[in-house]
N, CA, C and O atoms as a GROMACS GRO file, in nm:
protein
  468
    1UNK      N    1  -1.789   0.173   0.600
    1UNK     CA    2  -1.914   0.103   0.620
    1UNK      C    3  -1.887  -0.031   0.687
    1UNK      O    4  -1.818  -0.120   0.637
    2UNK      N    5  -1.958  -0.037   0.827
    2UNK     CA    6  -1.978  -0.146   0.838
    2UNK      C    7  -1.975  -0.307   0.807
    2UNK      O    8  -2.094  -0.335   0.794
    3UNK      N    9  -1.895  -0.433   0.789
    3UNK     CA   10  -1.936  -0.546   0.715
    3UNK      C   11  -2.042  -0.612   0.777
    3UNK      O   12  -2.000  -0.652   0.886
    4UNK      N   13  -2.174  -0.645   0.759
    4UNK     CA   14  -2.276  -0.731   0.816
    4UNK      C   15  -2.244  -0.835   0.836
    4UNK      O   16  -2.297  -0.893   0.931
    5UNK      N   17  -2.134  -0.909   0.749
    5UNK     CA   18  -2.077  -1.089   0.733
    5UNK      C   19  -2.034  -1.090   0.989
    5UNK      O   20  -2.059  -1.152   1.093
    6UNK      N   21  -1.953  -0.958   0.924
    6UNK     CA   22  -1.839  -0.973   1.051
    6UNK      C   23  -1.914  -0.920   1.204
    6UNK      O   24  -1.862  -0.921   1.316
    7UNK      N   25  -2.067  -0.870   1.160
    7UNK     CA   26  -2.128  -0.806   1.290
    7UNK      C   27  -2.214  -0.934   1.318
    7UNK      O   28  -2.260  -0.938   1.432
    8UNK      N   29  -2.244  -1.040   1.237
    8UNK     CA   30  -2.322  -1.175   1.226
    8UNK      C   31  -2.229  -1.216   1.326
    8UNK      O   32  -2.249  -1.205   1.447
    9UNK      N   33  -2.109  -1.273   1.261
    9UNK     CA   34  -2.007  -1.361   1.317
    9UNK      C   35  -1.980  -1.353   1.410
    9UNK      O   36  -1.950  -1.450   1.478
   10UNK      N   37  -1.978  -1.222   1.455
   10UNK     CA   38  -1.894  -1.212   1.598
   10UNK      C   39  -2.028  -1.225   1.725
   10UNK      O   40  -2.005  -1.235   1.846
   11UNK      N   41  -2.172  -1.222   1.658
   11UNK     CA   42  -2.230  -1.249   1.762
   11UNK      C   43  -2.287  -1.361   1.783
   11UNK      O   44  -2.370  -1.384   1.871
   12UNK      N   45  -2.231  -1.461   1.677
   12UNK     CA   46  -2.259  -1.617   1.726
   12UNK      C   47  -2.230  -1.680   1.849
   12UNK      O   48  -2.130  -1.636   1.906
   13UNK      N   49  -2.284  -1.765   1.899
   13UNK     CA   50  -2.186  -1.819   2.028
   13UNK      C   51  -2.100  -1.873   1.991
   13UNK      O   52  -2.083  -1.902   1.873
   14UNK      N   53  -2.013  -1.904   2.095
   14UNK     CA   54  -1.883  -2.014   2.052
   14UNK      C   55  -1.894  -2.116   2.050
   14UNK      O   56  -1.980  -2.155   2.127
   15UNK      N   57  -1.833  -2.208   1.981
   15UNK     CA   58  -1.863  -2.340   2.011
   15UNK      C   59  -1.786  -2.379   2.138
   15UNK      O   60  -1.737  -2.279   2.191
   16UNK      N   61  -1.761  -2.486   2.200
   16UNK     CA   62  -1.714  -2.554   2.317
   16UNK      C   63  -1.603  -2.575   2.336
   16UNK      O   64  -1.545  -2.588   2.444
   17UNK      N   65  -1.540  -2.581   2.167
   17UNK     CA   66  -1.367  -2.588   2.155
   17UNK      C   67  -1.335  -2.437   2.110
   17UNK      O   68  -1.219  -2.399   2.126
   18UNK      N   69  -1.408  -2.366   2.066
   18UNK     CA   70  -1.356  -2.233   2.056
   18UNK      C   71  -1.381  -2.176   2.183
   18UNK      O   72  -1.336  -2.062   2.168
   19UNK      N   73  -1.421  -2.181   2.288
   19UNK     CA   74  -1.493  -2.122   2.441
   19UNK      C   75  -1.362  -2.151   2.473
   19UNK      O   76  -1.296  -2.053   2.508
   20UNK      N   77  -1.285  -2.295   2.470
   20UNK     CA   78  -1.140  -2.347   2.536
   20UNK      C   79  -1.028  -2.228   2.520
   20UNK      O   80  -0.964  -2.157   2.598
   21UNK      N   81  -1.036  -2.241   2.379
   21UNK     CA   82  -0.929  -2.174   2.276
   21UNK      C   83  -0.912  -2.038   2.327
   21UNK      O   84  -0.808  -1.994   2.374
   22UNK      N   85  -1.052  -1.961   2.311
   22UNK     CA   86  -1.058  -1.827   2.379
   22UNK      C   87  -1.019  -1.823   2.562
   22UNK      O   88  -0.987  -1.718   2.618
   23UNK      N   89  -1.026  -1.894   2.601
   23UNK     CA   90  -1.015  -1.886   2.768
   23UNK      C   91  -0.867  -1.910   2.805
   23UNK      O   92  -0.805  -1.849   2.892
   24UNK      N   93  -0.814  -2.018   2.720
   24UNK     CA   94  -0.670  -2.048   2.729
   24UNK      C   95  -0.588  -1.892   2.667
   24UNK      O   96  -0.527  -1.822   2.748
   25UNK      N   97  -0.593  -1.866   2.568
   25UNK     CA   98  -0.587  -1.723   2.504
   25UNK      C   99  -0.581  -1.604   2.635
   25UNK      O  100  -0.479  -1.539   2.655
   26UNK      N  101  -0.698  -1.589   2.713
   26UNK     CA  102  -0.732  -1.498   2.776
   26UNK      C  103  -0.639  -1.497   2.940
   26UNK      O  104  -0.613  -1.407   3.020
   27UNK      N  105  -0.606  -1.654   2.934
   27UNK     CA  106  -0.523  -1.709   3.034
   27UNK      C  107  -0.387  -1.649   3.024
   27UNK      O  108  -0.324  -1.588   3.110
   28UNK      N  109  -0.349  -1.682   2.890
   28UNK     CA  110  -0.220  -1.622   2.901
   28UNK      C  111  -0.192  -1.485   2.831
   28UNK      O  112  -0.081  -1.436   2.814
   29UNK      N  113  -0.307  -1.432   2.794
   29UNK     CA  114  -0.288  -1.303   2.785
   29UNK      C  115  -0.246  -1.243   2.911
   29UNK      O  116  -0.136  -1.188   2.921
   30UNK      N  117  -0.333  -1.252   3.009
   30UNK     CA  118  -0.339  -1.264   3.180
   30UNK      C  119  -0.203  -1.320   3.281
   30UNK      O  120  -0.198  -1.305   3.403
   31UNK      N  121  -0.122  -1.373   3.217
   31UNK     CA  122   0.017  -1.423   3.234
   31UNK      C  123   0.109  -1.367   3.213
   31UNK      O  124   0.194  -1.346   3.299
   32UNK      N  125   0.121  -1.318   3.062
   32UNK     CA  126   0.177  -1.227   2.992
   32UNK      C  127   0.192  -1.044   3.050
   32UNK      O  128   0.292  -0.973   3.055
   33UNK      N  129   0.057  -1.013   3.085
   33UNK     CA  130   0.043  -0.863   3.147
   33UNK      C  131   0.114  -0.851   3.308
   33UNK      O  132   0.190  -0.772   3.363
   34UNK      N  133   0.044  -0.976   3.346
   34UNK     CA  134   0.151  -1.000   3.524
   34UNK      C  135   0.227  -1.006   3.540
   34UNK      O  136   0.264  -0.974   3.653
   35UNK      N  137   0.356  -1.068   3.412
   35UNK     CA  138   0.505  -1.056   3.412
   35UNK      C  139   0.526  -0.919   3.416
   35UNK      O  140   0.615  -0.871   3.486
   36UNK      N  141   0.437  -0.839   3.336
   36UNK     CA  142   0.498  -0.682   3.309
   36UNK      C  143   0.469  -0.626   3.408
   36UNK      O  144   0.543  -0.534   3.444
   37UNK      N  145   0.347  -0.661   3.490
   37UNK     CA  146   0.325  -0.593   3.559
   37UNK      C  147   0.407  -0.559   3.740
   37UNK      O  148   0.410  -0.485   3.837
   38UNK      N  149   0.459  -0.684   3.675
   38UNK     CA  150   0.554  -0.761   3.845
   38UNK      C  151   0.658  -0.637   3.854
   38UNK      O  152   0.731  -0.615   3.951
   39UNK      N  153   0.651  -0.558   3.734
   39UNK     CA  154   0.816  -0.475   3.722
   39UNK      C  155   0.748  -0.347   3.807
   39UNK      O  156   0.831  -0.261   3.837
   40UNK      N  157   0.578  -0.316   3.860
   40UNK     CA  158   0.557  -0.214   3.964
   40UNK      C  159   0.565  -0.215   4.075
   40UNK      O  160   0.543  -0.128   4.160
   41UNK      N  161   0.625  -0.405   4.087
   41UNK     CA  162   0.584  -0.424   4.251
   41UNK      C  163   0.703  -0.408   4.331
   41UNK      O  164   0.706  -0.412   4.454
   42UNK      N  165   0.824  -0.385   4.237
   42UNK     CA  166   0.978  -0.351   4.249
   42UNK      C  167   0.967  -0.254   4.345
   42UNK      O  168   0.895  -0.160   4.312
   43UNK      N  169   1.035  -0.245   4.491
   43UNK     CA  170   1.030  -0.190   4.591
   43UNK      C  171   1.106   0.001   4.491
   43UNK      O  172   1.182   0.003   4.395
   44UNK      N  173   1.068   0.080   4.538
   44UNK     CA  174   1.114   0.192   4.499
   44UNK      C  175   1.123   0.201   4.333
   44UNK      O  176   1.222   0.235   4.266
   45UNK      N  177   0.964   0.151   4.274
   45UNK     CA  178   0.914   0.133   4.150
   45UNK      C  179   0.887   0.284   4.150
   45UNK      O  180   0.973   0.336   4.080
   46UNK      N  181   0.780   0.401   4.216
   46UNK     CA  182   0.743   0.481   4.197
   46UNK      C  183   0.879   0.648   4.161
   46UNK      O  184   0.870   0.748   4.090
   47UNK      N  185   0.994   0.591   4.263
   47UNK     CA  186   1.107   0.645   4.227
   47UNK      C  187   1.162   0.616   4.066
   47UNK      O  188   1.194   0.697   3.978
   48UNK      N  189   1.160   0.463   4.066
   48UNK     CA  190   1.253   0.435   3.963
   48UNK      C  191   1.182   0.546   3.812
   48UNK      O  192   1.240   0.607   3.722
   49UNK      N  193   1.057   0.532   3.840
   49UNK     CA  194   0.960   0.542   3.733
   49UNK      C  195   0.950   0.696   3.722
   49UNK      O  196   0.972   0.731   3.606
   50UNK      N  197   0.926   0.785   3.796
   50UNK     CA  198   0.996   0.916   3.830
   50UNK      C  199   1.151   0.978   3.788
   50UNK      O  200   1.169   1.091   3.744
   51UNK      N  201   1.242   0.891   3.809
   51UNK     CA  202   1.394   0.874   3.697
   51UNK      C  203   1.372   0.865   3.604
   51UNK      O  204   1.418   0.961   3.542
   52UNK      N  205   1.317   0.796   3.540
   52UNK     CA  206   1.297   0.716   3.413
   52UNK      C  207   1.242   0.868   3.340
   52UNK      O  208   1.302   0.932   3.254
   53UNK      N  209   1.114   0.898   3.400
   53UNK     CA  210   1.058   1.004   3.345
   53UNK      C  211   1.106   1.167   3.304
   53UNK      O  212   1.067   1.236   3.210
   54UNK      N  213   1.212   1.202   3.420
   54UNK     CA  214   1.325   1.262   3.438
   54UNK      C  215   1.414   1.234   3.308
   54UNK      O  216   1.402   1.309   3.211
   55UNK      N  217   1.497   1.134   3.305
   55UNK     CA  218   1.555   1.109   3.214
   55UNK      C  219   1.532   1.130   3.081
   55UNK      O  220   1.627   1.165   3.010
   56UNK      N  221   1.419   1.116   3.031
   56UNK     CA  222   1.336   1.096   2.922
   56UNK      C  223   1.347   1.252   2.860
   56UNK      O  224   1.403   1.306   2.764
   57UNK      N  225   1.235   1.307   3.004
   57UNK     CA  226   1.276   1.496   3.006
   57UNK      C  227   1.367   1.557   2.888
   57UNK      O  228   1.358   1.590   2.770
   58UNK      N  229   1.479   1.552   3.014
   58UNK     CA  230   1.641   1.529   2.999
   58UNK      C  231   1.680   1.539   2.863
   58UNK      O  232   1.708   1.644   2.804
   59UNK      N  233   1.679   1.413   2.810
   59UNK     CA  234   1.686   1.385   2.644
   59UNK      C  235   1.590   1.487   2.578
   59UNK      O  236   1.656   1.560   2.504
   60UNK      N  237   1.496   1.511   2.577
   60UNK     CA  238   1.405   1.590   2.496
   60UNK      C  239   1.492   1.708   2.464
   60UNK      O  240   1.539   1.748   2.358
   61UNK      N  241   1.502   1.768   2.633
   61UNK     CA  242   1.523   1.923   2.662
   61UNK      C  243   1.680   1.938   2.577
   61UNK      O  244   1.717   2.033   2.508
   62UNK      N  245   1.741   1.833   2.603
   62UNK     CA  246   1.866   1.856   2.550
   62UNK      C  247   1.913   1.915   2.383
   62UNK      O  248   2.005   1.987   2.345
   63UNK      N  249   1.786   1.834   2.302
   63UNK     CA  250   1.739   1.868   2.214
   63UNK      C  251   1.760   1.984   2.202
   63UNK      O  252   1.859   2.052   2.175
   64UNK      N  253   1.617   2.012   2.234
   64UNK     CA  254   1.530   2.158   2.228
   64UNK      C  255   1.639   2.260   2.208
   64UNK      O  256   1.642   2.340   2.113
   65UNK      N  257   1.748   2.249   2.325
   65UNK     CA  258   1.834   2.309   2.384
   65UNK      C  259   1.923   2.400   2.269
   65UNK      O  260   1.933   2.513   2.220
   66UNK      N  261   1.996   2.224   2.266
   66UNK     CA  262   2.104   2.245   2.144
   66UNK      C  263   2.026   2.235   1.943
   66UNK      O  264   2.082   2.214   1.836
   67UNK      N  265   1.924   2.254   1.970
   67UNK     CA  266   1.864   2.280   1.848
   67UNK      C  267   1.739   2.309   1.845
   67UNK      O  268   1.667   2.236   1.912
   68UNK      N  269   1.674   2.422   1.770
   68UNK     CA  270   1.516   2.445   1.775
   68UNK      C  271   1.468   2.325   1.741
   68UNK      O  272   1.507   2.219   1.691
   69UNK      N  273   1.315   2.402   1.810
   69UNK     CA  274   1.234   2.246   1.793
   69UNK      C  275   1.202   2.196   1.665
   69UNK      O  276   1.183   2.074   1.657
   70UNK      N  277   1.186   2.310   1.493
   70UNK     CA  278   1.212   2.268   1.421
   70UNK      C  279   1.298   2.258   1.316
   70UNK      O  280   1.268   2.260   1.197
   71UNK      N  281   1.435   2.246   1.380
   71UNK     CA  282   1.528   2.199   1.267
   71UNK      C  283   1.531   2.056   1.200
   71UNK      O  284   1.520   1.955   1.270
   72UNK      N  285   1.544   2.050   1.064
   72UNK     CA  286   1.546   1.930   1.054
   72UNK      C  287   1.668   1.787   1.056
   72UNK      O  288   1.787   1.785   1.027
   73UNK      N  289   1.596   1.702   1.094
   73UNK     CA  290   1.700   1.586   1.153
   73UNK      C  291   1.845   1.560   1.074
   73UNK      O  292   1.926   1.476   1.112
   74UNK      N  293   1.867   1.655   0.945
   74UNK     CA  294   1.961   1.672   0.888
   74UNK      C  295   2.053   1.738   1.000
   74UNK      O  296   2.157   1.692   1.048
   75UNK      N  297   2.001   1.837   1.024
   75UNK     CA  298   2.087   1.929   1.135
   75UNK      C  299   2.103   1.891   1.241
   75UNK      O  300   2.207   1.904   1.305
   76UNK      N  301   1.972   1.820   1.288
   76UNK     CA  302   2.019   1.732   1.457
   76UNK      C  303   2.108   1.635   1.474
   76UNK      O  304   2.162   1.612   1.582
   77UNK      N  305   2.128   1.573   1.370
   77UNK     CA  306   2.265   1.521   1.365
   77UNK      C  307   2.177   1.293   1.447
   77UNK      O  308   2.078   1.245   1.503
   78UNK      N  309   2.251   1.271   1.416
   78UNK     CA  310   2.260   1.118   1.451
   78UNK      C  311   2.254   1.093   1.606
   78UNK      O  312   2.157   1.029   1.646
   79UNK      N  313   2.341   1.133   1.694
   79UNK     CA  314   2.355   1.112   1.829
   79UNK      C  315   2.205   1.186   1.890
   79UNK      O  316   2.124   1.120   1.954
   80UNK      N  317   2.189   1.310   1.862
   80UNK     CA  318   2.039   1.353   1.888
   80UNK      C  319   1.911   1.279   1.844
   80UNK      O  320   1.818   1.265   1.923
   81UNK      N  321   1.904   1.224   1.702
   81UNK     CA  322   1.838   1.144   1.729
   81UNK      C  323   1.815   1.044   1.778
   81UNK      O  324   1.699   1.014   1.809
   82UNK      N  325   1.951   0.940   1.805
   82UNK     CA  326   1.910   0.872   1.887
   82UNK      C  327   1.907   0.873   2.052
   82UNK      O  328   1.895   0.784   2.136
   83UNK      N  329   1.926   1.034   2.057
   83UNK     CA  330   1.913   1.049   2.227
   83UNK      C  331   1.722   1.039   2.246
   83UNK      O  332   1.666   0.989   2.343
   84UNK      N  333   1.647   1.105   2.116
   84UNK     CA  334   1.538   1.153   2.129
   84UNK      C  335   1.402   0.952   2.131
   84UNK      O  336   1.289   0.923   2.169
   85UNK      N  337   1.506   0.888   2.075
   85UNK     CA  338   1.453   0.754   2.032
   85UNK      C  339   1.500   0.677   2.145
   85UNK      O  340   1.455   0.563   2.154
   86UNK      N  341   1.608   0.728   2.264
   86UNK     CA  342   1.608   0.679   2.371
   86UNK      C  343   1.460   0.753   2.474
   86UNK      O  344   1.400   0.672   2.545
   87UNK      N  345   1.438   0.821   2.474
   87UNK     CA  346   1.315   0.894   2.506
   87UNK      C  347   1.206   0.812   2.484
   87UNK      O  348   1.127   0.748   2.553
   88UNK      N  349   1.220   0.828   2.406
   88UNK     CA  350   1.066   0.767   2.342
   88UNK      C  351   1.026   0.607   2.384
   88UNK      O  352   0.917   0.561   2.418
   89UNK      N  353   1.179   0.532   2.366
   89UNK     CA  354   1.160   0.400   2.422
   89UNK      C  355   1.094   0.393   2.569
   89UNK      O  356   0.997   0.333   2.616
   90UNK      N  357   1.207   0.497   2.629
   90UNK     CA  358   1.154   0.511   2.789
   90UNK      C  359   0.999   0.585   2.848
   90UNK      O  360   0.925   0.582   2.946
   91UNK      N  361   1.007   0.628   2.760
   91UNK     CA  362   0.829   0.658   2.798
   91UNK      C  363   0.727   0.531   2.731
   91UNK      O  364   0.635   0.492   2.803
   92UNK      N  365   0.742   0.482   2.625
   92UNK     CA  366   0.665   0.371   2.616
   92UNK      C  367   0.686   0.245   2.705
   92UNK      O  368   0.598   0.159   2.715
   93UNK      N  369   0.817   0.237   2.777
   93UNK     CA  370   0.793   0.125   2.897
   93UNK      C  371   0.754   0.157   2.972
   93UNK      O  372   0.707   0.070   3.045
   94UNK      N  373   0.741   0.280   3.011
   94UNK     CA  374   0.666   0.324   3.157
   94UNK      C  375   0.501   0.338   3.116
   94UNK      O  376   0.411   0.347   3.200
   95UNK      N  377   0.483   0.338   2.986
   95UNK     CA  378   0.332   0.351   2.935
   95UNK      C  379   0.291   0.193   2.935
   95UNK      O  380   0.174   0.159   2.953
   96UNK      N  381   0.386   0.110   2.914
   96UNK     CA  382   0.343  -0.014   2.870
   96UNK      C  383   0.331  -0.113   3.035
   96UNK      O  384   0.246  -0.193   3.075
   97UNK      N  385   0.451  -0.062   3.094
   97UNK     CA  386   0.432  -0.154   3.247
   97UNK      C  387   0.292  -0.068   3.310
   97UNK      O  388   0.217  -0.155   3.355
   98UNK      N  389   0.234   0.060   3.328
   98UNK     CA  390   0.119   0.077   3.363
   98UNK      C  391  -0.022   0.062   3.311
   98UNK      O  392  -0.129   0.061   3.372
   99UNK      N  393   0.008   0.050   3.173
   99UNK     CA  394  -0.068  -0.058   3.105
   99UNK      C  395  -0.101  -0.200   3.164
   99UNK      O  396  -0.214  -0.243   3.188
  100UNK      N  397  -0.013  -0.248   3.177
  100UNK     CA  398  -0.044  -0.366   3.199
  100UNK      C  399  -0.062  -0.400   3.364
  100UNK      O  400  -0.109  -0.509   3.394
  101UNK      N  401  -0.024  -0.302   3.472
  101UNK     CA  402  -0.075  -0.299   3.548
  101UNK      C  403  -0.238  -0.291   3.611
  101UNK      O  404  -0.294  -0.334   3.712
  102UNK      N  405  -0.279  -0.212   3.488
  102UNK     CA  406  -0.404  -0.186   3.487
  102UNK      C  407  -0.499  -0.258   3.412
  102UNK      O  408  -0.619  -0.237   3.428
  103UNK      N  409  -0.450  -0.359   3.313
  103UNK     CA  410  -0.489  -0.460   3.276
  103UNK      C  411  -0.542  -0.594   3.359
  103UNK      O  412  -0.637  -0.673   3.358
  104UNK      N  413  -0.411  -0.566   3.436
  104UNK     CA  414  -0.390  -0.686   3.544
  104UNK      C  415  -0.497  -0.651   3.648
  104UNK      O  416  -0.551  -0.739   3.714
  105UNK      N  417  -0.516  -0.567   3.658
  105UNK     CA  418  -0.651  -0.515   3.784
  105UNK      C  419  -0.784  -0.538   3.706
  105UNK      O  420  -0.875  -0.568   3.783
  106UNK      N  421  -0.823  -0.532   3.570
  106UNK     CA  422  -0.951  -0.538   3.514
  106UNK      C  423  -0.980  -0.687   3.528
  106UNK      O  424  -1.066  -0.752   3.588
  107UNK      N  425  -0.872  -0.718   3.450
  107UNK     CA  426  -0.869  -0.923   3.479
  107UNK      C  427  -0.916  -0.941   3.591
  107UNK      O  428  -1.028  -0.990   3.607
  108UNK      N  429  -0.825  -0.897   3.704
  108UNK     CA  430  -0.909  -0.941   3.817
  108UNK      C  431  -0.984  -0.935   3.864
  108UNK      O  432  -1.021  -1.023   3.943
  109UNK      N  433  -1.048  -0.826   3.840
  109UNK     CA  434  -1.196  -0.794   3.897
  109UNK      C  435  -1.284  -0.885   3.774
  109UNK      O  436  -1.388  -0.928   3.825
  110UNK      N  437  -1.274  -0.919   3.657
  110UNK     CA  438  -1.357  -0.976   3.598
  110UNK      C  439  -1.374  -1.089   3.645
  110UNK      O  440  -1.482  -1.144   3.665
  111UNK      N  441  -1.244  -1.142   3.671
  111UNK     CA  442  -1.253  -1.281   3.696
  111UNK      C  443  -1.325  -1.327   3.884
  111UNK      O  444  -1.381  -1.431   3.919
  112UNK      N  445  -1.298  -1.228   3.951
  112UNK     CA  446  -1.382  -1.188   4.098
  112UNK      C  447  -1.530  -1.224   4.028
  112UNK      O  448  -1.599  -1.319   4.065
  113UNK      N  449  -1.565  -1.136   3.925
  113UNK     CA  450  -1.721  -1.138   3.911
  113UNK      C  451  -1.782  -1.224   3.843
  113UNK      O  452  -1.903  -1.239   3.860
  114UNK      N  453  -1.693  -1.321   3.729
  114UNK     CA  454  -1.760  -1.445   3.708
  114UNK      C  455  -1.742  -1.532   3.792
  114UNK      O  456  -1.822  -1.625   3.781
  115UNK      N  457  -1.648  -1.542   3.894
  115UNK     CA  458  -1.685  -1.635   4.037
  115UNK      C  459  -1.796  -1.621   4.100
  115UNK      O  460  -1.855  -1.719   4.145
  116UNK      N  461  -1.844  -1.497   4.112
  116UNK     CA  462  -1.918  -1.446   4.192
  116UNK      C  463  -2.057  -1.477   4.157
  116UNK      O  464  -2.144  -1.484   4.244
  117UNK      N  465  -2.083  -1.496   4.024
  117UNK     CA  466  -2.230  -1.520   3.927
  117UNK      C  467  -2.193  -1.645   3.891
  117UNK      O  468  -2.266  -1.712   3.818
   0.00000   0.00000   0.00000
């Protein structure tokens, strides 16, 4: 259920020092996503990111390979799991730099359209 306290609150306006607080916030949220995002503008990003994805594969299949898909991690032994937790890292950076690529494009267009109005 719903809290009424928190559907009130959040549709108050801001005050003038919380408007700051939130914009500075939103600033470097916006700072923060462009660093990550700088890692697509890497000449032969779409390759690297294609490896990466490959790789990732790779680790899974190796798995699969040398053990059904459900044996348990008793049997997969230590080095498999952490081949499978190298995986996983590498797909969440490639989830997280296009994340934030696409972050970095909403920002901008927002910020295009409160110039604009």
């Amino acid at each position: 259920m719903e809290n009424i306290l928190d559907s009130d609150i959040n549709s108050l306006p801001l005050t003038p020092v919380a408007e700051e607080l939130s914009l500075e916030a939103k600033v470097a949220e916006a700072r923060q996503r462009a660093e990550v995002a700088d890692i697509a503008s890497i000449p032969g990003w779409p390759r690297i990111k294609e490896q990466m994805k490959q790789d990732a594969l790779n680790l899974r299949l190796h798995r699969d390979l040398e053990f059904g898909p459900n044996d348990s991690d008793e049997k997969v032994g230590k080095e498999v799991r952490s081949r499978l937790l190298m995986a996983q890292w590498i797909e969440k950076y490639i989830e997280r730099i296009e994340g934030a690529v696409l972050a970095v494009e909403v920002m901008t267009k927002e910020a295009e359209d409160e110039q604009q109005s």
